[in-house]
C-alpha positions, 0 to 999 in steps of 0.5 A, a space after each residue: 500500500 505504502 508502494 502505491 502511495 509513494 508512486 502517487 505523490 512521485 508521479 505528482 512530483 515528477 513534473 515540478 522537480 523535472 524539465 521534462 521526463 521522456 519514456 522510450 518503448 515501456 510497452 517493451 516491458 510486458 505485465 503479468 509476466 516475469 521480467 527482469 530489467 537490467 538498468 545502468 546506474 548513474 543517479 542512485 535511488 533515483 534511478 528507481 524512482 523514475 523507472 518505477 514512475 514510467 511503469 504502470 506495475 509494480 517493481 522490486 528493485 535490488 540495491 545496496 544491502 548496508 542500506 538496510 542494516 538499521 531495522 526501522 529503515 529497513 521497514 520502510 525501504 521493504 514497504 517501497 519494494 526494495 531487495 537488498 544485496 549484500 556482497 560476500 566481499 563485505 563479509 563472511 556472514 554475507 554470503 548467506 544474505 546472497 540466499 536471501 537476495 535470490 529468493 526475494 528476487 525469484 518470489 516477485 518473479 515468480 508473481 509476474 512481477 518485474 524486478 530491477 537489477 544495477 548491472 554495473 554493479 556500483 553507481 558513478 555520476 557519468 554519461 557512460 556504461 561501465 563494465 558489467 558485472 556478473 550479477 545479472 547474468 547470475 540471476 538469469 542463469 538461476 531464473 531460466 535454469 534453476 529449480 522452478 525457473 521461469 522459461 518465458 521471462 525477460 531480461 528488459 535492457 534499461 538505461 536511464 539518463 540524465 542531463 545533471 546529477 544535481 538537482 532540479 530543472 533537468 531532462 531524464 530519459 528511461 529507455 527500455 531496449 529490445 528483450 532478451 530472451 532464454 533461447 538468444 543465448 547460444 552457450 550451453 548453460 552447463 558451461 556456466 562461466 562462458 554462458 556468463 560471459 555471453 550473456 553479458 557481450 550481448 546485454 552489453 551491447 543492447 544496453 549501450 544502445 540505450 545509454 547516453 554516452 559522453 566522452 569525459 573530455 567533451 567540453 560544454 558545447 559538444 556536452 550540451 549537442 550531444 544531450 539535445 541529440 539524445 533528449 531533442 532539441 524541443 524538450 528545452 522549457 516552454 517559453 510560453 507567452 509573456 503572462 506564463 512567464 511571469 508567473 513562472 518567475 512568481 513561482 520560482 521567487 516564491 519556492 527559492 527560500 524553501 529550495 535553498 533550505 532542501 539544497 543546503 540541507 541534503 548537501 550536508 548530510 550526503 556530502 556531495 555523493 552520488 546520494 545528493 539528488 535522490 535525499 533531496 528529491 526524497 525529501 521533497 516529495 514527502 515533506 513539501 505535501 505535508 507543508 503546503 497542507 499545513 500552510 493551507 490551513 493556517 492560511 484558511 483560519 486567518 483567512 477563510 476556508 475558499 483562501 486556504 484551499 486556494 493556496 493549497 491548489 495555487 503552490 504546486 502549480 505554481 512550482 510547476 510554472 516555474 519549472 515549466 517557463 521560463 
């Protein structure tokens, strides 16, 4: 239930925290049929979020394991569908955990669920596809050919791209690549390690396919060509008419004290890591409902019900005005 919730007030944020949000072939990700979408990951927990925005089903989606190492946290990342994967590097006791990741992983599949896998193993802020680990090829192996596998599911190359790491006003794109299948893979299974090494030449490929890629020495203008390539020139923000305008300026002068606040907090406590942009959407999309509704009401009993409830309709659009023209 808390799922479904989150995804509500995420798909309500979205548009105001976002430039523009583009979703490429998501009918490539059946329903009702166990799938498991092998991502890049470049914008941590973010990643999840647009992927699972972009989808009408539910999603599982495995991430880091000392994520979950308080309970309380551990509650509530489970209630957002999260799996977490412990490395058996990080310790001996891990190496039983590993049980438990493929079990979670296997029990939403086999619900017909779709389920989320970071192929490159860690996240980095860059326009690139690093080398890709054995992980989801693991999985894969285990889902088609282990103990009441699942012959029919599909591995979905995913890429999700972004046009900055760093807050607000940005593009994203969430690609989904054509599916692979059990039978794409030519190696026997019994060969396990080069039936590895297969599977991951040939999601290689298909998920660079779907992957903004930037060579690290590309200066602003070539950066900024390659992005509105990828993204189209025609997904810069609205210009509108001068009367949009203005309001948008209205509404970026009315938010900015309060996006400061978010910015330099979040910056604090992630200390500028790959976090930053996932805590401070995190944060907005849980905290800013909970003020504009307080704001609301105070609003309401000094000033009557009709100016309450006006403020409370009038703030998110105009944080949406603000993003949107400019």
């Amino acid at each position: 239930m808390f799922y479904f919730f989150s995804r509500f007030l995420i798909r309500l944020a979205l548009p105001i925290y976002l430039r523009k949000l583009i979703v490429v072939n998501a009918g490539r990700v059946p329903r009702n049929r166990p799938v498991l979408m092998a991502s890049n990951h470049s914008g941590s927990f973010f990643d999840a979020v647009v992927i699972g925005a972009s989808l009408p089903q539910a999603i599982h989606t495995l991430t880091r394991g000392d994520a979950f190492k308080k309970p309380k946290a551990a509650f509530w990342l489970r209630q957002i569908n999260l799996i977490p994967v412990f490395r058996a590097s990080e310790g001996r006791q891990n190496v039983l955990n590993l049980d438990v990741t493929t079990k979670e992983s296997m029990d939403a599949l086999k619900q017909g669920d779709s389920v989320v896998i970071f192929s490159e193993g860690v996240c980095v802020n860059e326009w690139k596809l690093r080398p890709l680990g054995k992980g989801t090829a693991r999985m894969a192996h285990h889902a088609w050919y282990g103990e009441g596998g699942f012959p029919d599911m599909l591995v979905v190359p995913t890429g999700v791209n972004y046009e900055h790491f760093r807050g607000t006003d940005k593009r994203v794109s969430v690609r989904f690549g054509e599916a692979i299948e059990k039978k794409d893979i030519k190696t026997s299974p019994e060969d396990y390690e080069k039936w590895l090494r297969e599977f991951n030449e040939i999601l290689q490929v298909k998920m660079n396919e779907e992957i903004l890629t930037i060579p690290p020495e590309a200066d602003r203008s070539e950066r900024g060509a390659a992005m509105n390539r990828f993204f189209g020139a025609n997904s810069n923000p609205e210009k509108g008419n001068a009367l949009f305008r203005l309001i948008g300026g209205l509404g970026r002068a009315i938010h900015r004290p309060l996006y400061r606040f978010y910015t330099k907090k979040i910056a604090k406590m992630t200390a500028r890591t790959v976090f930053y942009d996932s805590a401070l959407f995190g944060m907005m999309v849980y905290t800013y409902p909970v003020l504009v509704t307080l704001l609301s009401i105070l609003v309401g009993i000094v000033a009557g019900f009709p100016f309450g409830f006006l403020t409370f309709l009038l703030l998110p659009l105009l944080a949406w005005m603000g993003n949107r023209y400019r």
